[in-house]
mmJSON file of the N, C-alpha and C atoms, coordinates in Angstrom:
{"data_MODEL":{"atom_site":{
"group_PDB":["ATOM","ATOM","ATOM","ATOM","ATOM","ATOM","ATOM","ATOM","ATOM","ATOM","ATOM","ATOM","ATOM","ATOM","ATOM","ATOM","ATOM","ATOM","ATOM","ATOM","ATOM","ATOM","ATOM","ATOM","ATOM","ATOM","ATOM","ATOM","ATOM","ATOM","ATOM","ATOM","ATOM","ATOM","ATOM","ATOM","ATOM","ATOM","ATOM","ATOM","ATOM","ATOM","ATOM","ATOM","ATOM","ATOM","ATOM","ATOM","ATOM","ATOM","ATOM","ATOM","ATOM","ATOM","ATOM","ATOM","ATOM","ATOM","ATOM","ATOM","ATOM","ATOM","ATOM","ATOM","ATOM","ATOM","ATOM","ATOM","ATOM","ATOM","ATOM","ATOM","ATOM","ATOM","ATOM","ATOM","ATOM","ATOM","ATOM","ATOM","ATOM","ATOM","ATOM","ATOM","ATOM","ATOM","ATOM","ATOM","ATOM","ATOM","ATOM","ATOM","ATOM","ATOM","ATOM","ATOM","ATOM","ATOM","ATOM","ATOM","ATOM","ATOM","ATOM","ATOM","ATOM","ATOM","ATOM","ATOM","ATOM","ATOM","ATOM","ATOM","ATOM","ATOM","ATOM","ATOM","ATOM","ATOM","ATOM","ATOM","ATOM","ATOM","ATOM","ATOM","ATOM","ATOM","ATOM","ATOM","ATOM","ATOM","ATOM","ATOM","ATOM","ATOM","ATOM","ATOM","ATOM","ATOM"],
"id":[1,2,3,4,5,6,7,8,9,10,11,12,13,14,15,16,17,18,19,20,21,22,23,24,25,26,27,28,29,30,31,32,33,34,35,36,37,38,39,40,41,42,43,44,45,46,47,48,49,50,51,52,53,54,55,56,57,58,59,60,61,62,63,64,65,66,67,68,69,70,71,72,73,74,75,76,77,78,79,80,81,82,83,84,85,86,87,88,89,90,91,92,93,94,95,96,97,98,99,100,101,102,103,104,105,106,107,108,109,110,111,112,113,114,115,116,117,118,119,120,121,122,123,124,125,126,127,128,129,130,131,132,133,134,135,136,137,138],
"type_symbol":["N","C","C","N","C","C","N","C","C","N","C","C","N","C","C","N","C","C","N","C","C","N","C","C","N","C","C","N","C","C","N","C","C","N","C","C","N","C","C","N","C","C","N","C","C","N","C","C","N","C","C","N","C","C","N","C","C","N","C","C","N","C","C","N","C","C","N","C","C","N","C","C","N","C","C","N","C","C","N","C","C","N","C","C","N","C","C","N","C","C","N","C","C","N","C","C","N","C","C","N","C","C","N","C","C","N","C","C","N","C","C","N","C","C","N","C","C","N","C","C","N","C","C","N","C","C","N","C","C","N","C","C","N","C","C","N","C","C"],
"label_atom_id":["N","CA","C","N","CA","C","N","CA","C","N","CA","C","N","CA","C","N","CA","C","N","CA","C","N","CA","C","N","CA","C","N","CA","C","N","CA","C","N","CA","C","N","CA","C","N","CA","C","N","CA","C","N","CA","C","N","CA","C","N","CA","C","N","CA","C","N","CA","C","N","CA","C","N","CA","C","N","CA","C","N","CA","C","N","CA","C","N","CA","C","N","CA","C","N","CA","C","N","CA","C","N","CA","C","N","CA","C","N","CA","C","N","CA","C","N","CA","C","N","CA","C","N","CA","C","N","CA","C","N","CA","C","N","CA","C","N","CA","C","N","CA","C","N","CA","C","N","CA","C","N","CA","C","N","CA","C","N","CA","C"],
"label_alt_id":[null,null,null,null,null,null,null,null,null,null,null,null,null,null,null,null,null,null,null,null,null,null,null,null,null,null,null,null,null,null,null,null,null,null,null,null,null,null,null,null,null,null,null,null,null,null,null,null,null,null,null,null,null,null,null,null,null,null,null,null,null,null,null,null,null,null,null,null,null,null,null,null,null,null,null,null,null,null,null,null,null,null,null,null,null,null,null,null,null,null,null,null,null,null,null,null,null,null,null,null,null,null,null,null,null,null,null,null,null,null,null,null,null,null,null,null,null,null,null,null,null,null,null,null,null,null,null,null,null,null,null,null,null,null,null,null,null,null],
"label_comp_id":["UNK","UNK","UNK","UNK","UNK","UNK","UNK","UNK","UNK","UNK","UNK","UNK","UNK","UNK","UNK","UNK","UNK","UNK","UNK","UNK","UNK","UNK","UNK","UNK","UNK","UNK","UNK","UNK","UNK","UNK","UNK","UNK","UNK","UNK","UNK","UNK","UNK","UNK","UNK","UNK","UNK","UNK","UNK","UNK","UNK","UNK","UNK","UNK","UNK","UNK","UNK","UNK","UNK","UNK","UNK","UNK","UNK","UNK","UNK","UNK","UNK","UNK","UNK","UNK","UNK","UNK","UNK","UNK","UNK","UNK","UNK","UNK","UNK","UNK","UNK","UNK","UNK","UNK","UNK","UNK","UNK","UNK","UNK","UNK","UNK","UNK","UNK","UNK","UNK","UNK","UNK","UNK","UNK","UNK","UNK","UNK","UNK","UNK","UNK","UNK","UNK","UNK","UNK","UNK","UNK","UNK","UNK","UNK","UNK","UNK","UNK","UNK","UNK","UNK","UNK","UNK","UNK","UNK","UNK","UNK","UNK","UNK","UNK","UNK","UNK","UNK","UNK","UNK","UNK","UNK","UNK","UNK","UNK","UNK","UNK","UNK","UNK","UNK"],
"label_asym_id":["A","A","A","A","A","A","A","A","A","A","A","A","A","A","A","A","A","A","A","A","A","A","A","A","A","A","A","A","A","A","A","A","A","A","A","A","A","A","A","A","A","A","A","A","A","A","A","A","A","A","A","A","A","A","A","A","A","A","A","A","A","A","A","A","A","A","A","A","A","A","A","A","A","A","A","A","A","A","A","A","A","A","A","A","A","A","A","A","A","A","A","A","A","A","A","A","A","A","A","A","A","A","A","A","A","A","A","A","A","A","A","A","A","A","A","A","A","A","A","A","A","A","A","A","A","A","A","A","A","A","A","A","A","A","A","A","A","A"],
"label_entity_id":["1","1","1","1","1","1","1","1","1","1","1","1","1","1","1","1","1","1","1","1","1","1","1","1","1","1","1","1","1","1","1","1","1","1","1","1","1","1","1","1","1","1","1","1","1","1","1","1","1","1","1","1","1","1","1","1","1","1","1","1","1","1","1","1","1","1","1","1","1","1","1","1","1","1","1","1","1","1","1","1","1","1","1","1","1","1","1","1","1","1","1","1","1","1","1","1","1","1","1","1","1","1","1","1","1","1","1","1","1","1","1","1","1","1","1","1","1","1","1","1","1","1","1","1","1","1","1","1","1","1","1","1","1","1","1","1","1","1"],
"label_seq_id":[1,1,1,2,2,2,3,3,3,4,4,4,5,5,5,6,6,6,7,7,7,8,8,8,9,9,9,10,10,10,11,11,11,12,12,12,13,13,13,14,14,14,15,15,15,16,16,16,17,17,17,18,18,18,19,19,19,20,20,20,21,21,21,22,22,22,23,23,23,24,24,24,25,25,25,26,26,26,27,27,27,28,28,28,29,29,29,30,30,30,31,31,31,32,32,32,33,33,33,34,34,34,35,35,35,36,36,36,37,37,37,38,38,38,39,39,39,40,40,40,41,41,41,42,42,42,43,43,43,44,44,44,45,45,45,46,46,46],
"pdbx_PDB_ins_code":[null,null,null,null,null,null,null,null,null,null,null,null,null,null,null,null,null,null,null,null,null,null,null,null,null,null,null,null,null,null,null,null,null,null,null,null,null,null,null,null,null,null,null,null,null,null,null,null,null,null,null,null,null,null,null,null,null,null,null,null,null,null,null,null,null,null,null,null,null,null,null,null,null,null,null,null,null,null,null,null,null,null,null,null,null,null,null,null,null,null,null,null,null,null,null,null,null,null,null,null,null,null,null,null,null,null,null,null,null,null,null,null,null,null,null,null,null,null,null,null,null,null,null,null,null,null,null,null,null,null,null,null,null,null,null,null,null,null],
"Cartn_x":[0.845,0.0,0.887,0.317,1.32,0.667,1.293,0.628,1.41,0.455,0.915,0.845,2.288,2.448,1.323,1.288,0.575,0.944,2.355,2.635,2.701,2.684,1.896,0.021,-0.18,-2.04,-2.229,-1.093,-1.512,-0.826,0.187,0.274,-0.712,-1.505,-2.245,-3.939,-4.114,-5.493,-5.398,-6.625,-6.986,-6.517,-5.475,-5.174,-5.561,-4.899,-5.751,-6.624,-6.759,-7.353,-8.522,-9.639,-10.424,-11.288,-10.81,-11.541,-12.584,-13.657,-14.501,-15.423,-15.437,-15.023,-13.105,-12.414,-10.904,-10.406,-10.41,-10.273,-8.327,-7.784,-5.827,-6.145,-7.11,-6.635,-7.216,-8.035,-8.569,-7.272,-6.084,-5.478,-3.876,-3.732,-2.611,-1.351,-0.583,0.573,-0.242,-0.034,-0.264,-1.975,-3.137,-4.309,-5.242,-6.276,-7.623,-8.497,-8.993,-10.257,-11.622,-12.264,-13.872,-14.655,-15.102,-16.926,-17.521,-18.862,-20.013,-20.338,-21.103,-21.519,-22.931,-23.372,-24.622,-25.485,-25.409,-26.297,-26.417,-25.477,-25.559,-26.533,-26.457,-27.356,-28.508,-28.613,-30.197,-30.845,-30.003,-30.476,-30.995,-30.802,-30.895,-32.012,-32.518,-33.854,-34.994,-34.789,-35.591,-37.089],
"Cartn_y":[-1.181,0.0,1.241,2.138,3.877,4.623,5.191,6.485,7.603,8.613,9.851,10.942,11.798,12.887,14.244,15.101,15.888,17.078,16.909,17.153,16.037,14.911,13.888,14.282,14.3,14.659,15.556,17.316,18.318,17.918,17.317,16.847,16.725,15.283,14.415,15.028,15.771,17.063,17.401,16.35,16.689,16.001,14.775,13.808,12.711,12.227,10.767,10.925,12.017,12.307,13.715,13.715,14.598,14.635,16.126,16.451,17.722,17.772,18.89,19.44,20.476,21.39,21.157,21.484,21.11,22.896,22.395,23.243,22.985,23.725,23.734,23.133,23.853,23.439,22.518,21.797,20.322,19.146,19.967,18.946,18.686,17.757,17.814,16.588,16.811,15.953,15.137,13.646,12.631,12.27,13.172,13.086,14.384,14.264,15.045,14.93,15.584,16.064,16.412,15.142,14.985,15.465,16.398,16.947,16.815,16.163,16.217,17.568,17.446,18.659,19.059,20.671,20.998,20.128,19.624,18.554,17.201,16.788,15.376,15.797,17.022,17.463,17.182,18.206,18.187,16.822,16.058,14.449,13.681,14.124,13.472,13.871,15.011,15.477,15.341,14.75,14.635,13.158],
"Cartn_z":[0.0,0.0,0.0,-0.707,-1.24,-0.278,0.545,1.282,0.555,0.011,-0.415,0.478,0.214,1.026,0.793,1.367,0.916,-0.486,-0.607,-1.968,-3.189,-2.959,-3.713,-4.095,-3.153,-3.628,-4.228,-4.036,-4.63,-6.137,-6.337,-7.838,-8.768,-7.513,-8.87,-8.398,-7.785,-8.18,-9.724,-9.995,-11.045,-12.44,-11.863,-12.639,-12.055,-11.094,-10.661,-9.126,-8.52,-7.487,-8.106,-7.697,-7.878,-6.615,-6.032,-4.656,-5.194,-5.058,-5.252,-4.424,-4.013,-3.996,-2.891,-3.559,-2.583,-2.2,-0.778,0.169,0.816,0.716,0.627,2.077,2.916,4.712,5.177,4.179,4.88,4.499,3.442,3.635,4.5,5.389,6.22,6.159,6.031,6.148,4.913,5.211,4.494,4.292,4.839,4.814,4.205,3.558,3.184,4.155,5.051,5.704,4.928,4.795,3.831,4.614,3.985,4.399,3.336,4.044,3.611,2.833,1.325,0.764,1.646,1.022,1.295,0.748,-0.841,-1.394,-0.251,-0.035,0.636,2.325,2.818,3.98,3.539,2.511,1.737,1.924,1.042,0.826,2.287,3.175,4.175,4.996,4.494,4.942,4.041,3.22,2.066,2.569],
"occupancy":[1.0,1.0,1.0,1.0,1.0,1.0,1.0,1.0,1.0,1.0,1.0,1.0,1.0,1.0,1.0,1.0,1.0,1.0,1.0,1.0,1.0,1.0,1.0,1.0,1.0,1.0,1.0,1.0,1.0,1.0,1.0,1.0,1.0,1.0,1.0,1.0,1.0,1.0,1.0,1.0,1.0,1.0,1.0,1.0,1.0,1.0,1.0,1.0,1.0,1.0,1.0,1.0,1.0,1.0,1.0,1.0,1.0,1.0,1.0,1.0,1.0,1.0,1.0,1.0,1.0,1.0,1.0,1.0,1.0,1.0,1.0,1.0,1.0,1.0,1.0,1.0,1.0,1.0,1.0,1.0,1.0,1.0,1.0,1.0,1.0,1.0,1.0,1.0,1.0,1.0,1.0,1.0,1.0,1.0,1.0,1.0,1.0,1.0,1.0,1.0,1.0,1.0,1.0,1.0,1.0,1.0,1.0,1.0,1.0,1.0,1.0,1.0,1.0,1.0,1.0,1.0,1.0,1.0,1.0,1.0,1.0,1.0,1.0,1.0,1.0,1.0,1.0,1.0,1.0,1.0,1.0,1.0,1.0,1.0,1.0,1.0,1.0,1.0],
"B_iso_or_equiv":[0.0,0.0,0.0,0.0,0.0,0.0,0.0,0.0,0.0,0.0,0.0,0.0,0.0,0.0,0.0,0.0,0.0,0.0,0.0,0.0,0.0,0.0,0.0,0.0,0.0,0.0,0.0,0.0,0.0,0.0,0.0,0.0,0.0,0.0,0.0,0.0,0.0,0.0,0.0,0.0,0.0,0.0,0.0,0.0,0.0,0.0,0.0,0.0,0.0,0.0,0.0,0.0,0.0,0.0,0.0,0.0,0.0,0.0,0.0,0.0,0.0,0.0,0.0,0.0,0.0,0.0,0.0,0.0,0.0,0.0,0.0,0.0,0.0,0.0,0.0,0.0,0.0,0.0,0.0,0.0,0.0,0.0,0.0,0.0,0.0,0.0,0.0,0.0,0.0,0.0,0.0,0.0,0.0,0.0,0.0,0.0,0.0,0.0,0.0,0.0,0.0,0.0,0.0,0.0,0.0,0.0,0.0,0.0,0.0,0.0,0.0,0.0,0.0,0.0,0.0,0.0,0.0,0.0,0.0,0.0,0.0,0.0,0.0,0.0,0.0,0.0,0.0,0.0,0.0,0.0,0.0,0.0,0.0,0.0,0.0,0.0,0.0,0.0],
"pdbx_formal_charge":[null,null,null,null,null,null,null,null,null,null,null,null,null,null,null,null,null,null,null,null,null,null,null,null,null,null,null,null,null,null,null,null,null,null,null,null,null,null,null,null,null,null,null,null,null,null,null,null,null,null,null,null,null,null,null,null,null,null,null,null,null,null,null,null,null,null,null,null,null,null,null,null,null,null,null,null,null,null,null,null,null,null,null,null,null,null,null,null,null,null,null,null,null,null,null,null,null,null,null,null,null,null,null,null,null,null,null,null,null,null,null,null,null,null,null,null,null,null,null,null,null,null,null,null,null,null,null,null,null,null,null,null,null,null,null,null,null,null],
"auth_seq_id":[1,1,1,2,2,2,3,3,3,4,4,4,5,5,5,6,6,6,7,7,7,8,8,8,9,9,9,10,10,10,11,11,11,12,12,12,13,13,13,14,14,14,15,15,15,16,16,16,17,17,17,18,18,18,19,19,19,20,20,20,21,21,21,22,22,22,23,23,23,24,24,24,25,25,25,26,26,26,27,27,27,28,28,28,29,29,29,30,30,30,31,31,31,32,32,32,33,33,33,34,34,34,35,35,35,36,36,36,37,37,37,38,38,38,39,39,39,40,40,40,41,41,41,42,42,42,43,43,43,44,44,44,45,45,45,46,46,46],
"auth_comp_id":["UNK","UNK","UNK","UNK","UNK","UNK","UNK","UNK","UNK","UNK","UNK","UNK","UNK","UNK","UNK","UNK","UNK","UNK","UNK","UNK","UNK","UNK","UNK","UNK","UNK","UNK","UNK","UNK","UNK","UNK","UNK","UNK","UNK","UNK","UNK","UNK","UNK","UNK","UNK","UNK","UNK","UNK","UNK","UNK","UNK","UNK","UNK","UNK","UNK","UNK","UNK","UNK","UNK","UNK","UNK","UNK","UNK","UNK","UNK","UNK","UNK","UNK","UNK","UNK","UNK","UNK","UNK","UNK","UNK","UNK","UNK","UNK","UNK","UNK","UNK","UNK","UNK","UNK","UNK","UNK","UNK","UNK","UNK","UNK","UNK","UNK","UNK","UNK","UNK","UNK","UNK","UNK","UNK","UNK","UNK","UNK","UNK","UNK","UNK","UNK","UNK","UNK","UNK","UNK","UNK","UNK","UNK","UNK","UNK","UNK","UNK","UNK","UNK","UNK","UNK","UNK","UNK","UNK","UNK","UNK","UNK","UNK","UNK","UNK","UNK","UNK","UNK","UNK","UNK","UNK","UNK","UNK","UNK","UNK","UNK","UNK","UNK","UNK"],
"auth_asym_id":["A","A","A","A","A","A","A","A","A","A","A","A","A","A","A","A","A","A","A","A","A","A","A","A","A","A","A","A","A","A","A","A","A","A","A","A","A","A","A","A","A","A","A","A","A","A","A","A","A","A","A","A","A","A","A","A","A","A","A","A","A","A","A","A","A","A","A","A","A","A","A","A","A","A","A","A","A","A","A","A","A","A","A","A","A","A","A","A","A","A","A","A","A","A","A","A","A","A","A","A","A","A","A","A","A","A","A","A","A","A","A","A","A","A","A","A","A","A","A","A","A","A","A","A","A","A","A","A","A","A","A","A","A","A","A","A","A","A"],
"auth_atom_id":["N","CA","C","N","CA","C","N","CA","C","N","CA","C","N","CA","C","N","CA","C","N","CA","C","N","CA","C","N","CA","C","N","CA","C","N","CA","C","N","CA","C","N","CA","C","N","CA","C","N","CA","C","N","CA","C","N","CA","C","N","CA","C","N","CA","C","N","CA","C","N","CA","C","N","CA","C","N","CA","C","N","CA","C","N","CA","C","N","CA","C","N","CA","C","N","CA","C","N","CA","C","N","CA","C","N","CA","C","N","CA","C","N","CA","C","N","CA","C","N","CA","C","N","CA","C","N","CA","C","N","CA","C","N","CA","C","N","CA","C","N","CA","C","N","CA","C","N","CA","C","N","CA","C","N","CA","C","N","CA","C"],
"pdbx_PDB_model_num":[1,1,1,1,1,1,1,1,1,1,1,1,1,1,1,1,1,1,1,1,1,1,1,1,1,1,1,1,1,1,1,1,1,1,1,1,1,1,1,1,1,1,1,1,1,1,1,1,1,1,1,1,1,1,1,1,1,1,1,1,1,1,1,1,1,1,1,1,1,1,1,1,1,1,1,1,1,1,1,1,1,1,1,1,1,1,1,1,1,1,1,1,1,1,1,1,1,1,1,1,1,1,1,1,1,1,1,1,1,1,1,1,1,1,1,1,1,1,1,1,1,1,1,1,1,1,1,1,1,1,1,1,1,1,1,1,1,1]
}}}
């Protein structure tokens, strides 16, 4: 298994990683910090 650094991920943004909306400070050292969108809230009250 490859753990990528966090200048590994900002490389491949947008080649083999696609974060959307990508936020620079959710990401740290060797990890991305995922939040939930406003859509996916929505969905859950539906």
């Amino acid at each position: 298994m490859t753990i990528l650094s966090d200048q590994d991920i900002k490389n491949e943004l947008g080649i083999n990683i696609y974060i959307y909306p990508y936020k620079a400070d959710n990401l740290k050292g060797a990890s991305y910090k995922l939040t939930a969108s406003e859509l996916a809230w929505d969905l859950i009250y539906l």
